[in-house]
C-alpha positions as CSV (number, residue, x, y, z in Angstrom):
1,X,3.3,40.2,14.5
2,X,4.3,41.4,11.1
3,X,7.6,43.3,11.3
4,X,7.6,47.7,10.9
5,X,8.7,49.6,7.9
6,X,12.4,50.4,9.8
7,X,12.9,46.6,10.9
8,X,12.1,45.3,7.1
9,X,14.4,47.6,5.5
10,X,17.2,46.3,8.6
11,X,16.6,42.5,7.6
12,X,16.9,43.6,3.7
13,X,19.8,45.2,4.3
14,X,21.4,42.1,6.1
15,X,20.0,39.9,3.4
16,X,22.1,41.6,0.7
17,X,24.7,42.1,2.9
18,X,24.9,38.2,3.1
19,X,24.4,37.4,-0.1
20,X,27.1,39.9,-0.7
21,X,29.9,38.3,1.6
22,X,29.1,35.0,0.8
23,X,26.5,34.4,-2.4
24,X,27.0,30.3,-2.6
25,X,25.4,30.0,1.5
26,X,22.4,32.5,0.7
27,X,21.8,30.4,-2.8
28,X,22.3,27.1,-0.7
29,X,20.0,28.3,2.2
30,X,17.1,29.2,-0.3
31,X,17.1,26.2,-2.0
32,X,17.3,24.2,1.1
33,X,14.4,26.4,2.7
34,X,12.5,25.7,-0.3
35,X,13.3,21.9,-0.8
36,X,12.5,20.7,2.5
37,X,9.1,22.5,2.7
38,X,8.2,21.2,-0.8
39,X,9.2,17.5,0.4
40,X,6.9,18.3,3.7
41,X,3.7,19.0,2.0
42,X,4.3,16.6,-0.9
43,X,4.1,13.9,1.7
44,X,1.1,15.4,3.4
45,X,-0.8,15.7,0.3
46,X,0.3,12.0,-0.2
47,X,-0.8,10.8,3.4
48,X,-4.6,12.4,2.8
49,X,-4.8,11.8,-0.3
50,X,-3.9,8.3,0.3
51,X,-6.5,8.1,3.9
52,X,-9.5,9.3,1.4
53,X,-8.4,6.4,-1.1
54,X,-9.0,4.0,1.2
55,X,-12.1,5.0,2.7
56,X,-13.4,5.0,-0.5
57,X,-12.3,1.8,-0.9
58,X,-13.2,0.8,2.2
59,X,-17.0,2.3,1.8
60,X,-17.3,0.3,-1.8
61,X,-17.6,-2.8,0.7
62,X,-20.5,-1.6,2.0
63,X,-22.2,-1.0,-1.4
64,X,-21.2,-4.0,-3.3
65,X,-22.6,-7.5,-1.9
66,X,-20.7,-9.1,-4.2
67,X,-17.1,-8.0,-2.5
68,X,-18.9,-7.9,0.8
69,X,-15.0,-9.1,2.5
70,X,-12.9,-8.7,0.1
71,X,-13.1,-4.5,-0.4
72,X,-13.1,-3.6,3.0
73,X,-10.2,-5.9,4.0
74,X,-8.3,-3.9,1.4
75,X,-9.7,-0.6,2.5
76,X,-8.2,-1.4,6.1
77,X,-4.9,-2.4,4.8
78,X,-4.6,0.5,2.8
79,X,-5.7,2.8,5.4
80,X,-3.1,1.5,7.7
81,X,-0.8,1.9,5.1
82,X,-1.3,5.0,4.3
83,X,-0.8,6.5,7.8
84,X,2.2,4.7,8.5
85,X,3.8,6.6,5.3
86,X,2.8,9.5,6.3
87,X,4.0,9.5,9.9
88,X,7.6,7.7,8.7
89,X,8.3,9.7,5.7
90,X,8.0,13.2,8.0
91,X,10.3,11.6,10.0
92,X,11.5,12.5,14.0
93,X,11.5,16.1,15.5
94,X,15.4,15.4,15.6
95,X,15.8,14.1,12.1
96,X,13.8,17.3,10.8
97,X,15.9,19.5,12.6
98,X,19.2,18.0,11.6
99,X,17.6,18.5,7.7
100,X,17.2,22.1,8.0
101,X,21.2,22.7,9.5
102,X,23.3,23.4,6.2
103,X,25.3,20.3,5.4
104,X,28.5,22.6,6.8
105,X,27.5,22.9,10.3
106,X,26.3,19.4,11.2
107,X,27.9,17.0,13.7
């Protein structure tokens, strides 16, 4: 629900207000917003990118007699690997959440 004319001027208000009182936090808390989404999708894109790799791969098998074992065995394997990066490098629920706190409030 996108936010009214009166509420967007309020949160502006605070913004600058912030940045104001204390302009190293509101740099620090952009830059962190920003890094840790940028690190998110740059693994994502990684992950798929690196799923349609290896079906690719793994599909080559099918086409060339020749490498009849040898491609899909390394389609598999790169699959697998694949997917495993992608699910360890996005790490926990708990580890993302404890990346987003600014290093000055965590336990």
């Amino acid at each position: 629900m996108p936010l009214s004319e009166h509420e967007e001027r309020i949160l502006a208000e605070i913004e600058a207000q912030l940045a104001a009182d204390d302009p190293r936090f509101a740099a620090r808390a952009r830059r962190r917003r920003r890094l840790s989404w940028n690190r998110a999708t740059r693994v994502r894109v990684a992950a798929i990118l690196g799923v349609v790799g290896a079906l690719c791969v793994l599909s080559l098998g099918f086409v060339d007699g020749t490498l009849a074992f040898v491609l899909p065995a390394t389609g598999m394997a790169l699959l697998f690997v694949a997917i495993l990066l992608g699910i360890t490098l996005l790490g926990t629920p708990a580890e993302r959440e404890q990346a987003s706190v600014p290093p000055d409030e965590r336990t």
